[in-house]
N, C-alpha and C positions, 0 to 999 in steps of 0.2 A: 687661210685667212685672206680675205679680197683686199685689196689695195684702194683706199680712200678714193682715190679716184675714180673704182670702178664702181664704188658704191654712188657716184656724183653725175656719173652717166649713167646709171639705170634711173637715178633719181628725177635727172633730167627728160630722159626718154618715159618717164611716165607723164611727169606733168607734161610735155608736149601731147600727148594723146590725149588728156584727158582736160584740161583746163586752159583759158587764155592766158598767156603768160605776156604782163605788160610792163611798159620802162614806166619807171616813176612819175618822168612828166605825164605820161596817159593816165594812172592812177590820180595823180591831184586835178587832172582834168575830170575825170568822170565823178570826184568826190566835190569838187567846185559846183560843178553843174547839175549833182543828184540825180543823176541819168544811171539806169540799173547798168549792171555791164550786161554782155552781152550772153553768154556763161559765166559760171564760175571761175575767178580770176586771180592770178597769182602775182606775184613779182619777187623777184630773187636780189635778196642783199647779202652783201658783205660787210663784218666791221673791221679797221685798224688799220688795217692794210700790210695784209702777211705778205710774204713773197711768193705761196704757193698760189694766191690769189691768181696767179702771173702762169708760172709754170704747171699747176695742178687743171685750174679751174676754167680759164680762159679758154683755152684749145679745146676746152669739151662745148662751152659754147659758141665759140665762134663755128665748130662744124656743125652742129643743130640750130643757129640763126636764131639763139635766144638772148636774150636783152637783162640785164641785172647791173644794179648799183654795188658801188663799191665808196663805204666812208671811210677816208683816208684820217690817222690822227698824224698831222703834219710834220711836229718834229722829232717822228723816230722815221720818214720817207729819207731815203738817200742816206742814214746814217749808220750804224752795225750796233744801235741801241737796241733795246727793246724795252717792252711796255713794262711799267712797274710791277706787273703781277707776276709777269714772266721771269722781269729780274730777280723775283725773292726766289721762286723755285729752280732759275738754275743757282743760285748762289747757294741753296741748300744740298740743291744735288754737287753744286763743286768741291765744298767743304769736306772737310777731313776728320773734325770735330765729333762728336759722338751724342756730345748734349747739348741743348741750346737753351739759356735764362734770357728770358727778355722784360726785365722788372716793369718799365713803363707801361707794355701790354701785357703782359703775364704773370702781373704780381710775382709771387713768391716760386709758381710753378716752373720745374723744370721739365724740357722736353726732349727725349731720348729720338735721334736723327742719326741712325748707324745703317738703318736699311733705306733703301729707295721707296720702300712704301712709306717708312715710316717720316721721309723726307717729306714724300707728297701729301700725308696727312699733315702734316705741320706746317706744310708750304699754302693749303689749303684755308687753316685757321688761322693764320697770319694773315692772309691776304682779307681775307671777312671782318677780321678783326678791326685792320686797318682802313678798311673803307667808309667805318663808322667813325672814323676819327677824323678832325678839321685836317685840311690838306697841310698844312704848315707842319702838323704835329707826327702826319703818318710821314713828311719828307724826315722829318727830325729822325724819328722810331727806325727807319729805314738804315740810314745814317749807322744807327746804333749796332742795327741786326748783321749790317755788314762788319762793322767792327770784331764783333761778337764771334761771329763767324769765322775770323781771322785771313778774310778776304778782301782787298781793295779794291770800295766801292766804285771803282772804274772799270775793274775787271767784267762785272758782268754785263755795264752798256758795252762794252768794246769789245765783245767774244770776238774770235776769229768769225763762227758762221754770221754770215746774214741772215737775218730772217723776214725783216719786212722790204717792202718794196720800194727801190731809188725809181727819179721824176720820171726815165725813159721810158722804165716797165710802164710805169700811169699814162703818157702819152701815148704809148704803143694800144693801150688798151680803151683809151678814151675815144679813139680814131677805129676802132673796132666795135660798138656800140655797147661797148660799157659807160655805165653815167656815173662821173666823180662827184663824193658830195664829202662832208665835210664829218669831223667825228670828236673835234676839240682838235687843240694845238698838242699838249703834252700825258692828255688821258686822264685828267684828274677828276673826283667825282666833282661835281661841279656845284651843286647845293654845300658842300664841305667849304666851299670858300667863301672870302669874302665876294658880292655879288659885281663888284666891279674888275676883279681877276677874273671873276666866270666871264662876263660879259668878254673879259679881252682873249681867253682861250678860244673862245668861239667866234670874234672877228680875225684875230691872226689867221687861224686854218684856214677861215673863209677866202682871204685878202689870199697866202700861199699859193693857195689851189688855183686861184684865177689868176697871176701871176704868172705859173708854171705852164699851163692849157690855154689861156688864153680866150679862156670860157666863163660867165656866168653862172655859177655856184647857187642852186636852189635848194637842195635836201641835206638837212642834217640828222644826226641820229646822235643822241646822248652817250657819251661813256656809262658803261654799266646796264643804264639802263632801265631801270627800278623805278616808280613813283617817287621814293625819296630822296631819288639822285639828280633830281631836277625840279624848280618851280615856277611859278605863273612867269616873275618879273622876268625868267630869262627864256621862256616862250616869248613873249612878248617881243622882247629884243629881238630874236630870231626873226623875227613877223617884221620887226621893226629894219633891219639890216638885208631884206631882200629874199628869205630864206622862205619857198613855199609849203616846205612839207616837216615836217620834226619827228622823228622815229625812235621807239622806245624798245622795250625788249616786254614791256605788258601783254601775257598772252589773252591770245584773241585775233579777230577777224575786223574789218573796216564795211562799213556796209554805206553803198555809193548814195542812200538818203539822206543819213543822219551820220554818215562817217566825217572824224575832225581830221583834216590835212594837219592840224599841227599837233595834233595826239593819236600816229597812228602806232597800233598795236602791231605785233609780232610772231611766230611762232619759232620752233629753234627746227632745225632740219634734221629728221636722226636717220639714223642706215641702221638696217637696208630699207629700200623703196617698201616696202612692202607696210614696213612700222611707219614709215611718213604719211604712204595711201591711209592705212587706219586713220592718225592722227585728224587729215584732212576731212575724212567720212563723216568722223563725229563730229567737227564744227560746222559742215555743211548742215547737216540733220538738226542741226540747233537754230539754223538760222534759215532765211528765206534765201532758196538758191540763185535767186537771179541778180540780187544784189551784193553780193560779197565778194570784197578784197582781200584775198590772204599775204600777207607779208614774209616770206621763208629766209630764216637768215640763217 
């Protein structure tokens, strides 16, 4: 079995052979301007801000001089939190419990959590479940699961491991031609709330980040991700608060005529190189080759 990382450097060393690989400021410049690129063109993102970001991913690009953003969601940086989706599945894998009722999401059904599969499938439909539900209600339901669980809800922000990334690793990395951009404050779907809590998850990150770096904060990229995870009025605000580019998890390609800086699409990066080369083949084949931006997250 290859080690994620080495699937991340062949992945790497393909797209340098074969495609222009650009920082995001280049992309919104060439999608401003409707100027084709010049080949076929990539740009490499990251979301949330894990810590292997740091330790895995970094050192493969800084030896191949390639360029990639990273959106940081601001308040799990520097803290031994984790993101809410992570905290339900390890709080299912920590549990001891064998069955789990969750009346609010789960009506009457109960769900049998003895195996580790059977954790991650139910750690799975909680988490989908909950993203359809207004933020107040899935903090509430959460609340509940940990209870249920007979684990305190502290325990799983405050695990002993770390997993996302404190300000130095980001500084260390900003100063090494990675570009920080913004990812929300605390991860919430953002359309789930009211629209003046969205507005301010996504100024806090902003405000943090440039705070921290000492940099002008231009790219954001949605939690989740999904058309229904976002809408116009809080693009808008984005546009409105200095933010040039807005990034989604919508698969698809950006094409440098008619491509929107503040709708661009994505594709997800799978291993090995070989199934990403496919992936990239058949969108190029779709689309006119001299204009396309591909987004690899």
């Amino acid at each position: 079995m290859h080690h994620p990382a080495m699937h991340f450097k062949s992945e790497i060393l393909y797209l340098k052979r074969n495609y222009q690989i650009l920082t995001m400021d280049e992309v919104i410049r060439h999608l401003k301007s409707g100027v084709g690129f010049r080949k076929p063109a990539v740009a490499i993102t990251f979301d949330d801000g894990y810590l292997d970001n740091y330790t895995l991913a970094c050192p493969v690009l800084k030896k191949h001089g390639v360029p990639a953003t990273i959106y940081l969601s601001t308040g799990l940086i520097g803290t031994s939190q984790r993101i809410w989706t992570d905290q339900i599945e390890f709080m299912l894998l920590e549990t001891r419990k064998g069955q789990l009722g969750l009346p609010k999401l789960l009506g009457d059904k109960e769900l049998r959590i003895k195996t580790k599969e059977e954790k991650e499938q139910v750690s799975n439909e909680i988490t989908e479940a909950l993203k359809k539900r207004p933020d107040a209600e899935r903090t509430e339901i959460m609340r509940q699961l940990f209870k249920s669980l007979e684990i305190n809800d502290n325990h799983g922000k405050n695990c002993e491991e770390r997993v996302m990334l404190n300000w130095d690793e980001v500084q260390k990395m900003a100063k090494n031609g990675i570009t920080i951009g913004s990812h929300s404050h605390t991860h919430p779907i953002l359309s789930r709330m009211p629209i003046q809590k969205g507005k301010e998850e996504i100024l806090e990150s902003k405000k943090i980040i440039e705070e921290n770096l000492g940099i002008k904060v231009k790219h954001f990229a949605f939690p989740n991700g999904k058309e229904e995870d976002f809408n116009e009025e809080l693009r808008d605000y984005c546009r409105d608060i200095g933010f040039e580019s807005v990034a989604s998890v919508i698969y698809g390609t950006n094409n440098a005529s008619k491509g929107d800086p503040l709708n661009l699409k994505r594709i997800s990066a799978t291993a090995p190189a070989w199934m990403l080369a496919g992936n990239l083949i058949i969108l190029l084949l779709r689309n006119s080759l001299s204009k396309i931006k591909i987004q690899i997250r």
